[in-house]
N, C-alpha and C positions, 0 to 999 in steps of 0.2 A: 359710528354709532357707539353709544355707550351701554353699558351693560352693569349690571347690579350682581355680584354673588350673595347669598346670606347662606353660611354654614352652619350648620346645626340645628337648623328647621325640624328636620325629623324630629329632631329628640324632643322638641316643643309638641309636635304634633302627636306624637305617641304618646306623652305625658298627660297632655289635655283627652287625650282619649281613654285612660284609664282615670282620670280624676272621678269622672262620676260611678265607677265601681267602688273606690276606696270613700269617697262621703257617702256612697248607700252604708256601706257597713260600718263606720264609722259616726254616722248619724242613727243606725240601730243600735249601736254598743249605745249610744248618747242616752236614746228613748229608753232602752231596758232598764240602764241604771234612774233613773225617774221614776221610771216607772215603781220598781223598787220600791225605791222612798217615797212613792205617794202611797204604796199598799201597806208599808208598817205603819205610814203617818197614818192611814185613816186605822187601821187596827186598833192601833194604839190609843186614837181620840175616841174611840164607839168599846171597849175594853171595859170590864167591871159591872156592866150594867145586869144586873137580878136574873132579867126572864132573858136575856143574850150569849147564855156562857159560850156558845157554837159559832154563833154568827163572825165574832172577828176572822175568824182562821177560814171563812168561807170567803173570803177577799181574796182574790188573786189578780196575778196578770197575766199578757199574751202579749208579743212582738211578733209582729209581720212584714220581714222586709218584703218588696218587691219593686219588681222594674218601676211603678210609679212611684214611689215612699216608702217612707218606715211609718208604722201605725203602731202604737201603743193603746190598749185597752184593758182599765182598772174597775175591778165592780168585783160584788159578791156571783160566785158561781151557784147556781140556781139547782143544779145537783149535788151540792155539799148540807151539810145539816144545816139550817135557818139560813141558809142562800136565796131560797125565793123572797124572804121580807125585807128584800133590799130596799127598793122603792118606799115597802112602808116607813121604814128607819128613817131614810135619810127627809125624806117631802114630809113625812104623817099623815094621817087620817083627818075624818071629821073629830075623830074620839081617841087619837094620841097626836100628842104634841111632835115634831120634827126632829129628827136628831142628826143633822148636819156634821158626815164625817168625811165622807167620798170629798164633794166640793172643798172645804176649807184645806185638804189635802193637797187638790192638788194645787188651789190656791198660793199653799205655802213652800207647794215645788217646784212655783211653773220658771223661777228664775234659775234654778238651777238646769231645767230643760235647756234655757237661750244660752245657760253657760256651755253646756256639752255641746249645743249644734256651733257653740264660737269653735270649740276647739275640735269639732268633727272637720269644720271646713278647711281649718289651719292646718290640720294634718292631714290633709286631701291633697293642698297646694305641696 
């Protein structure tokens, strides 16, 4: 009868068992930083405007990792000064025009997101 050894299984088997701890935290360091530069990007696109001197600094974020994901969430905080006229800003009314900051934001960051999830996984493996 023949028989097969393979040495060093373990160390395969415990590595792949901690791989998905290190791409959780590793794909939230990813999202925070994103997240980041989508809140100055949109600050900075909705900045200067007359009746808004509040409203940019009312933009924040939040990172939540957890056993399912990493969750990133950008918007104006609605208990900061002109936080609640988020919605109006960005969509408009029947009676102001839209002023599109949030969206083109993270528009202009979402490539940099697939960049940090390439190198969350890379340094996972």
């Amino acid at each position: 009868m023949a028989g097969i050894d393979v040495i060093g299984l373990t160390v395969v088997v415990d590595d792949l068992g901690t791989f998905a701890e290190r791409l959780r935290v590793n794909a939230g360091k990813a999202v925070k930083v994103t997240s980041q530069k989508v809140r100055d990007d949109a600050r900075n696109r909705i900045k200067g405007h007359k009746y808004l001197p509040a409203y940019p600094y009312s933009i924040t974020y939040d990172v939540k990792v957890t056993a399912e994901g990493v969750e990133g969430e950008i918007g104006p905080d609605k208990g900061m000064a002109q936080g609640p006229l988020g919605n109006i800003i960005e969509y408009g009314t029947s009676k102001n025009a839209p002023l599109p900051h949030l969206g083109p934001a993270l528009d202009a960051n979402a490539e940099d997101l697939v960049t940090g999830i390439e190198i969350a996984v890379h340094q996972a493996m």
